[in-house]
C-alpha positions in Angstrom: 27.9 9.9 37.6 26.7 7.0 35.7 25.0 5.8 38.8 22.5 8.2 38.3 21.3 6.1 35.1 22.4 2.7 35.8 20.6 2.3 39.4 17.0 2.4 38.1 17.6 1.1 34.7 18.7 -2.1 37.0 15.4 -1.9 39.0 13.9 -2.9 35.8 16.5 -4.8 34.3 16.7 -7.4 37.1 12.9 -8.0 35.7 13.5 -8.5 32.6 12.6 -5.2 31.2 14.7 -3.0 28.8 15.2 0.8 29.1 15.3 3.9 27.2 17.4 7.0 27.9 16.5 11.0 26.6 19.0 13.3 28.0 17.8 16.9 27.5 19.1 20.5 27.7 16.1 22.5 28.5 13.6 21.8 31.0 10.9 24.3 33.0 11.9 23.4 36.1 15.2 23.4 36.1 17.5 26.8 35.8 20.4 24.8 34.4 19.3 21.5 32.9 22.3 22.3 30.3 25.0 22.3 33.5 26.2 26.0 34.5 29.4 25.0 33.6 28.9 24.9 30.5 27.2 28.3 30.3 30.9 29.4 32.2 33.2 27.4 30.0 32.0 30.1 27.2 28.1 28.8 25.5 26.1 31.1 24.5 22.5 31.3 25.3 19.3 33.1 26.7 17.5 33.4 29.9 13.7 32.8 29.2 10.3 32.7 31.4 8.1 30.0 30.7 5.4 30.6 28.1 6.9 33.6 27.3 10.0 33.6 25.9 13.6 35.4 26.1 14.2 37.7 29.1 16.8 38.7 30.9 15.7 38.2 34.5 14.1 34.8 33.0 13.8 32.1 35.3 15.7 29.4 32.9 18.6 29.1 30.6 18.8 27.7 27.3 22.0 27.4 25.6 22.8 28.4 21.8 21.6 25.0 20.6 24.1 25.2 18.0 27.0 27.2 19.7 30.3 25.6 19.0 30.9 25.2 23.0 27.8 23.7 23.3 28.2 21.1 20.5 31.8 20.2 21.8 30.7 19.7 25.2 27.2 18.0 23.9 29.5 15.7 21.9 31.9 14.8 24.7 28.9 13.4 26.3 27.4 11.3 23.4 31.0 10.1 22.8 30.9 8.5 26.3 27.3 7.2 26.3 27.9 5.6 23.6 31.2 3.6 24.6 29.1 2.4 27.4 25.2 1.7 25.8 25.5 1.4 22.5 24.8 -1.6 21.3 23.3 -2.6 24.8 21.0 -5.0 24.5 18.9 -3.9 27.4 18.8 -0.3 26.1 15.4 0.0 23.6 16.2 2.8 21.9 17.8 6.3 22.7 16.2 10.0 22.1 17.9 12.5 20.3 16.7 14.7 23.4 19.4 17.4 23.1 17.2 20.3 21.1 14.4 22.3 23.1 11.8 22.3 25.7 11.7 18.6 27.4 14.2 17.2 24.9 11.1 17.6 22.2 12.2 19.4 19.5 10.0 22.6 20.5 10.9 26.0 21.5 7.7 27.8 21.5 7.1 28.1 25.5 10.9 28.6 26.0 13.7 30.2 23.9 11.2 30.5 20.4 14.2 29.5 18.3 12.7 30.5 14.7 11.7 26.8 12.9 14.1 28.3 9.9 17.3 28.0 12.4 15.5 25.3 13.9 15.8 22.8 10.6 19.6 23.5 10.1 20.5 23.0 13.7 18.3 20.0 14.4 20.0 18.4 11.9 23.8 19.1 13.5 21.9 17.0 17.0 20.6 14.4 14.2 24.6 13.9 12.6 25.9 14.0 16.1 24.2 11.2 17.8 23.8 8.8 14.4 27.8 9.2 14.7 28.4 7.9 18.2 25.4 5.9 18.5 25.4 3.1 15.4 24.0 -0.1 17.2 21.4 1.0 19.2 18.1 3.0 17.7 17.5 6.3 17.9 14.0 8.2 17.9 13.4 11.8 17.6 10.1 14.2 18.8 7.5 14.4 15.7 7.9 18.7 17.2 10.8 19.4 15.5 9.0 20.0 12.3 6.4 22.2 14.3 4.0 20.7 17.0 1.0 21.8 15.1 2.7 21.2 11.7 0.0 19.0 9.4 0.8 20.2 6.0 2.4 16.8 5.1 5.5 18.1 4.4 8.4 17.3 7.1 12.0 18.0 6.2 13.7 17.2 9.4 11.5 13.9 10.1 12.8 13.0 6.4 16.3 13.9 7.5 16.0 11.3 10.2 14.1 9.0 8.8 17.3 8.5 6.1 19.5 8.0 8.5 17.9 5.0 10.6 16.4 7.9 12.9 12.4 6.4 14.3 9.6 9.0 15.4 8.3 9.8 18.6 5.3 11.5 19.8 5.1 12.6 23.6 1.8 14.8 22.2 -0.9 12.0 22.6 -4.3 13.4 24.2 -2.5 16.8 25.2 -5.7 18.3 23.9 -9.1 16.7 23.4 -10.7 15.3 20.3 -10.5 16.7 17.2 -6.7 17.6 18.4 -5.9 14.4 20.8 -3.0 14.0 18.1 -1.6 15.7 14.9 1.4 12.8 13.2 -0.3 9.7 12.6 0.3 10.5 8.9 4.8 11.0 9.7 4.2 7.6 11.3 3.3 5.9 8.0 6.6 7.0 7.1 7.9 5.3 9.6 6.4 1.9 10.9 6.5 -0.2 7.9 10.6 -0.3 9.0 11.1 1.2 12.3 9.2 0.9 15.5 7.0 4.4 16.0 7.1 5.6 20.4 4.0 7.3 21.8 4.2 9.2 25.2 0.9 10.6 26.2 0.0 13.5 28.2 0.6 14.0 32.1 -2.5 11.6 32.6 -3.9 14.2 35.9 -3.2 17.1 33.5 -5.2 15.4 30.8 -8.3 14.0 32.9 -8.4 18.2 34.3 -8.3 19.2 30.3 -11.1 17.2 29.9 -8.9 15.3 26.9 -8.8 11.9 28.6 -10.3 9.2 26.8 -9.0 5.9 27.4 -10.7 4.7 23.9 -8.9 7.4 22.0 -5.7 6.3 23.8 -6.0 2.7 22.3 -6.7 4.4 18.8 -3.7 6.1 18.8 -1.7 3.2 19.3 -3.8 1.9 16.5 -3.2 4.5 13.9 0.8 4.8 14.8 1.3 1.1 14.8 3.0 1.9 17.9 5.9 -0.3 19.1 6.3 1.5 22.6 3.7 3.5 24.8 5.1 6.0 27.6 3.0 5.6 30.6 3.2 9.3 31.8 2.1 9.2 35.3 2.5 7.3 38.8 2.3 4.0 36.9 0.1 1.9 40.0 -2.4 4.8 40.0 -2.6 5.2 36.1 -3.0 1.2 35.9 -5.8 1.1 38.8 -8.2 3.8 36.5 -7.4 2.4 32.9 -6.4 -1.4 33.4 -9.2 -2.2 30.6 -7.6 0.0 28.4 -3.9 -1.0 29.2 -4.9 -4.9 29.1 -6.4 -3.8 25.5 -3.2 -2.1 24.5 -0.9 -4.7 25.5 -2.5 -7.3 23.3 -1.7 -4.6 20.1 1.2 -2.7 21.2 4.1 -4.1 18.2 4.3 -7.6 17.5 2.4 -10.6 18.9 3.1 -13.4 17.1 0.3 -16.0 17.7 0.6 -19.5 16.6 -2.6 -20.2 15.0 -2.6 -23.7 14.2 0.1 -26.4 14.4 0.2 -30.1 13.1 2.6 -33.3 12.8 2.8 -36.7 13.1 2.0 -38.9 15.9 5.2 -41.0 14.8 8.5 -40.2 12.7 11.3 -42.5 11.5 14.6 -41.2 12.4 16.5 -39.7 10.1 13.3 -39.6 7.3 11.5 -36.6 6.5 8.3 -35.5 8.3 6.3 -32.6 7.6 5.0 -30.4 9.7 1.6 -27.6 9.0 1.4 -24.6 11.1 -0.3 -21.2 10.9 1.5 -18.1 12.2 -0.2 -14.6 12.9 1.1 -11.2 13.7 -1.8 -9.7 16.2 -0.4 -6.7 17.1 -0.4 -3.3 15.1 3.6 -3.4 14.0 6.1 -5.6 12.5 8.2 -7.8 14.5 11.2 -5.9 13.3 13.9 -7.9 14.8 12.3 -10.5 12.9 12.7 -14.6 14.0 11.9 -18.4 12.2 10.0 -20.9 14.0 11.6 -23.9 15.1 10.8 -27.5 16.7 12.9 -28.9 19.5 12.6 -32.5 20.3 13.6 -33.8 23.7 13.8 -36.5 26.2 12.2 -37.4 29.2 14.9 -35.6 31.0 14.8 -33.0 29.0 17.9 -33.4 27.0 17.3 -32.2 23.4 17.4 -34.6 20.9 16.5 -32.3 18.0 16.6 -28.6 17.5 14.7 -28.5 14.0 14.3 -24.7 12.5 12.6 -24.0 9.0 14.6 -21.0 8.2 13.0 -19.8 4.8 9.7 -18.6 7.0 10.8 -15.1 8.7 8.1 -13.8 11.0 9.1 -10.3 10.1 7.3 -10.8 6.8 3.7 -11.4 8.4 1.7 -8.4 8.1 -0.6 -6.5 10.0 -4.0 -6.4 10.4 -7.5 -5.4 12.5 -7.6 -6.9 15.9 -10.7 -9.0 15.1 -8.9 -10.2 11.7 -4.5 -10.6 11.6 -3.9 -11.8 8.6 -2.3 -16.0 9.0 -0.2 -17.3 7.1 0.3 -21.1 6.4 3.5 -22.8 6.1 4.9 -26.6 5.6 8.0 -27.5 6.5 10.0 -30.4 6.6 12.4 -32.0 9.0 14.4 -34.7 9.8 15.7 -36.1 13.3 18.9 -37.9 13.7 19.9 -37.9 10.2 23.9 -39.1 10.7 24.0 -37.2 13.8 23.6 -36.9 16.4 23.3 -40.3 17.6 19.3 -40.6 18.1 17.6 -43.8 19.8 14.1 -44.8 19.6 11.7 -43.1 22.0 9.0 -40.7 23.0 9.8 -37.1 22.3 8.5 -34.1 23.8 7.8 -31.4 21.3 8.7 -27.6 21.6 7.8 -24.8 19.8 9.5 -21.5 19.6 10.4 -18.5 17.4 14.3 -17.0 17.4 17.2 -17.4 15.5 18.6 -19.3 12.7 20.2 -21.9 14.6 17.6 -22.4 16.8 18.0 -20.3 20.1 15.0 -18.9 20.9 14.0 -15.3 20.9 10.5 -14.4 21.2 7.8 -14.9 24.0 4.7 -16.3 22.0 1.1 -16.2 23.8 1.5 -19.8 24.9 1.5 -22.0 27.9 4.0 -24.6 29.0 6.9 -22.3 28.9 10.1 -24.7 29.6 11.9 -21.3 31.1 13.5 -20.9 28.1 10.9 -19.7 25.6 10.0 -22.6 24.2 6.5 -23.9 24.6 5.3 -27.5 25.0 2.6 -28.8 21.7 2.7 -32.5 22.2 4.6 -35.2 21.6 5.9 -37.6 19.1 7.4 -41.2 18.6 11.0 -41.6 17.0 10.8 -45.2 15.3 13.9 -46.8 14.4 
């Protein structure tokens, strides 16, 4: 029943959007979120009551989370989400979601699987999903090495973390301050090379806790260098009480690459050097992982490109970080030609583009800019060919 993921993921898709997928095994509203069938096909597990652990007459079931029917049938399923999303290019990223309460790596309200079986079975739902699962990321809940766990040391996030494996944290303003969060310290393990994921609390159920601070909520995105933020609530009603704080967060959340300054000539002989000055910037609070290298495009006044012109030694991965008062720039000259040999290029006045995307030139990245062409390049001025 793929239907059942592919009709809303194309809700967002048609926009433009990407999605992200957790499929999980133990919820507290549902008897059965591993399917029954399972349980009869011969898993093992335990009834439980919410918030207070096994019992017989529990109201849910949680199956043996390493139980060799379990695995088999947990793998079958990986095995065929993969052959259809991995490698997706609309799909963000993918939760290891298969281990306790909510697909976060906790047991504590549910089944209170001991944390010593915990970090040898975790690591059996790590292996299964880094095999099926090799083009498209995976993230994991910072729980699974204890939801209150701050001593620094985290054996299962390391696991993870070695094999390609990013953190998530769905804990984010649970509680109020001092304990709005606990794993801002396992994302410095992570965010220097993978993106970090932030979900915070039910917003309603925060605001009643008396936790909700929509200033704590842009912090946290600061001090995770998150690449993703979880809106966890009706999204129009969460928007209409925090829209200074989203509009905030959207400006940090991952990457922005912000052209800071750009300069060339006025006029250029074809086929002869020219050089070009620009500034780039990194504004948000995490790398641009996928990484891109600026690029000029020259074209006519029908819009035919004349010049696609791509300094490839400048990466924009490699800008770092900074305060959102202060991102770090970085200067760079570069040097193109137009209409050296070929293609055949005729005297004129050229429209210049900039953009930021692949080596040859295609573009990748939105930049803060106006004068989109509807392609992600950006109009900057123009410049005379001379013969």
């Amino acid at each position: 029943n793929w239907a059942i993921l592919d009709t809303p993921a194309q809700r967002w898709i048609a926009r433009g959007g990407r999605v992200a997928f957790r499929i999980t095994c133990s919820e507290s509203w549902l008897r059965y979120a591993t399917p029954e069938w399972v349980k009869k096909a011969g898993a093992q597990g335990v009834f439980w009551d919410y918030g207070k652990g096994v019992s017989e007459q529990g109201a849910f079931w949680d199956p043996a989370f390493a139980g060799p029917v379990f695995l088999a049938k947990l793998e079958n399923l990986l095995k065929a989400m993969a052959a259809r999303y991995d490698g997706n290019p609309d799909v963000a990223f993918i939760d290891i979601g298969s281990y306790g309460l909510w697909g976060e790596g906790h047991t504590g309200a549910s089944s209170r699987v001991p944390q010593a079986q915990m970090d040898v079975e975790v690591k059996r739902h790590i292996d299964l999903h880094v095999q099926y699962f090799k083009r498209t990321l995976l993230c994991i809940s910072d729980d699974v090495s204890g939801p209150g766990n701050r001593s620094g040391a985290y054996p299962l996030l390391d696991y993870a973390r070695e094999r390609g494996v990013t953190l998530r944290d769905d804990s984010i303003l649970v509680q109020p301050h001092p304990n709005a969060w606990f794993h801002a310290d396992q994302a410095e393990r992570y965010w220097p090379t993978l993106p970090v994921i932030l979900e915070h609390e039910h917003y309603g159920s925060s605001v009643a806790r008396k936790a909700w601070d929509p200033e704590l909520l842009i912090k946290s995105v600061e001090e995770y260098h998150a690449s993703y933020l979880s809106i966890h609530w009706w999204p129009q009603e969460f928007l209409e009480k925090n829209r200074e704080a989203v509009a905030r967060i959207n400006r940090r959340l991952g990457y922005r690459i912000r052209l800071e300054e750009l300069s060339f000539p006025a006029e250029a002989k074809i086929g002869v050097w020219f050089d070009v000055a620009w500034r780039w910037a990194n504004a948000g609070v995490a790398p641009c992982y996928q990484g891109g290298f600026p690029a000029l495009t020259l074209k006519d006044a029908q819009g035919g490109l004349i010049a696609v012109l791509v300094d490839d030694g400048f990466d924009v991965r490699d800008l770092k970080v900074g305060p959102p008062d202060a991102p770090p720039a970085v200067a760079r000259s570069s040097r193109f030609r137009a209409g050296w040999i070929a293609p055949v290029t005729r005297p004129g006045t050229c429209e210049v583009f900039v953009s930021v995307g692949r080596r040859d030139g295609t573009p990748q990245l939105a930049l803060p800019l106006a004068d989109d062409d509807g392609a992600r390049r950006y109009a900057v001025g123009r410049l005379a060919l001379r013969e």
